[in-house]
VOPAGU-2260 file (C-alpha; in pm, 1 decimal, decimal comma):
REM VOPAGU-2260
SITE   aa  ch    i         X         Y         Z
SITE  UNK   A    0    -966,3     272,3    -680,3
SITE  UNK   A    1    -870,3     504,1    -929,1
SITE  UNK   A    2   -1138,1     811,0   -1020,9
SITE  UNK   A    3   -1136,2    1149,5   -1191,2
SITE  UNK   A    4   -1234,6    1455,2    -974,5
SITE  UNK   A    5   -1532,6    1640,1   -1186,0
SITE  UNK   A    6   -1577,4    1894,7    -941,9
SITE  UNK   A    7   -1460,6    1993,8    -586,0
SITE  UNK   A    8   -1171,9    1889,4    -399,3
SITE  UNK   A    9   -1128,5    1554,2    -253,3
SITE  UNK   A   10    -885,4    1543,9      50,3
SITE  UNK   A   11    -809,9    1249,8     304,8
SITE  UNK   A   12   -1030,9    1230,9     665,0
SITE  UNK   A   13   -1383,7    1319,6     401,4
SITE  UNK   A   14   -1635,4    1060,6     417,8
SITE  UNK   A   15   -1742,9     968,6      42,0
SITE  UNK   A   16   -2023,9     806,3     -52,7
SITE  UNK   A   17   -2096,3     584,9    -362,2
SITE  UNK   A   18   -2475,2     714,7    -553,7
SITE  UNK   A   19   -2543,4     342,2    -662,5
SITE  UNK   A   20   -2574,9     126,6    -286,8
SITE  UNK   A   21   -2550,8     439,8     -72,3
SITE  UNK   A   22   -2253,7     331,7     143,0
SITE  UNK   A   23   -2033,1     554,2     314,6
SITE  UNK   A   24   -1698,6     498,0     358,6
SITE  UNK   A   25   -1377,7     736,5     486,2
SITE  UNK   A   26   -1116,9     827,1     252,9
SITE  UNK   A   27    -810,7     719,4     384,9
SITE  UNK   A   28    -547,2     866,2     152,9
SITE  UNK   A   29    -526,3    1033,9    -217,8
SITE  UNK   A   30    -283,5    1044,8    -495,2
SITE  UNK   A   31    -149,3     990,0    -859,3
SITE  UNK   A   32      16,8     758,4   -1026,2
SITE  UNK   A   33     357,1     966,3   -1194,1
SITE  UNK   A   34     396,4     592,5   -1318,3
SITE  UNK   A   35     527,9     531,5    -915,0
SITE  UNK   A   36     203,9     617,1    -681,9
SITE  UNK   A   37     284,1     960,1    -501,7
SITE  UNK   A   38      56,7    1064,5    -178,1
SITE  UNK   A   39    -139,6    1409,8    -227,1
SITE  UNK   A   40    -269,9    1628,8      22,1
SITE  UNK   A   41    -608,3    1674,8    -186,7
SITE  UNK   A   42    -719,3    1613,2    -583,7
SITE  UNK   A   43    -901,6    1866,1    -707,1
SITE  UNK   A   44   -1103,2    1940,3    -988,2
SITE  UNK   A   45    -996,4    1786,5   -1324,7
SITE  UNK   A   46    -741,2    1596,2   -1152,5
SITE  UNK   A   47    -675,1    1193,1   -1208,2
SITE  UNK   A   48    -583,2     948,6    -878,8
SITE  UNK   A   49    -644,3     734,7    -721,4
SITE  UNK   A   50    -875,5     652,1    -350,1
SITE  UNK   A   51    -784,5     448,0     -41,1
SITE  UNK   A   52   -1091,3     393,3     181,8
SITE  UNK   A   53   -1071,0      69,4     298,9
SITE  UNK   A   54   -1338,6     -85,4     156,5
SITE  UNK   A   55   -1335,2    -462,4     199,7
SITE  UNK   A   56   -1603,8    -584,6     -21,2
SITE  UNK   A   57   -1614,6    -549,6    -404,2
SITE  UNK   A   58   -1964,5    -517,6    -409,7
SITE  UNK   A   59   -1948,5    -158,6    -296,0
SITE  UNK   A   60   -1675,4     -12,7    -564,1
SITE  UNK   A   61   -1900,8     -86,2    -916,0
SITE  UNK   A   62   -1703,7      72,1   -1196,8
SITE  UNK   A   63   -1846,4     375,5   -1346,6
SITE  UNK   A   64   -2020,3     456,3   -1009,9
SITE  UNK   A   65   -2060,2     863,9    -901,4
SITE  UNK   A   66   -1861,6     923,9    -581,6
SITE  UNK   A   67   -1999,2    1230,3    -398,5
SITE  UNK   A   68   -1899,1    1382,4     -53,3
């Protein structure tokens, strides 16, 4: 999923949680898109990427949702 880091640093091996259903899930990797996708070792603050975490229904990713850590 793609998302824009507000505040903090998001790095792989965190456990994230979405604010709307409460479910937890572990960020697998993080990047940007530079147009190719290129791995990062964290996004920080500010920063635009994307999110791998494995999540296998689309119930649990609702656009416009508040990740938090």
């Amino acid at each position: 999923m793609l998302v824009r880091v507000v505040d903090g640093i998001l790095k792989p091996k965190d456990k994230i949680q979405f604010m709307s259903n409460q479910a937890v899930f572990l960020c697998e990797q993080v990047g940007v898109f530079t147009p190719k996708s290129v791995n990062r070792d964290k996004l920080s603050a500010g920063e635009v990427g994307f999110v791998i975490a494995g999540i296998k229904e689309l119930q649990y990713a609702k656009v416009g949702d508040t990740i938090t850590l």
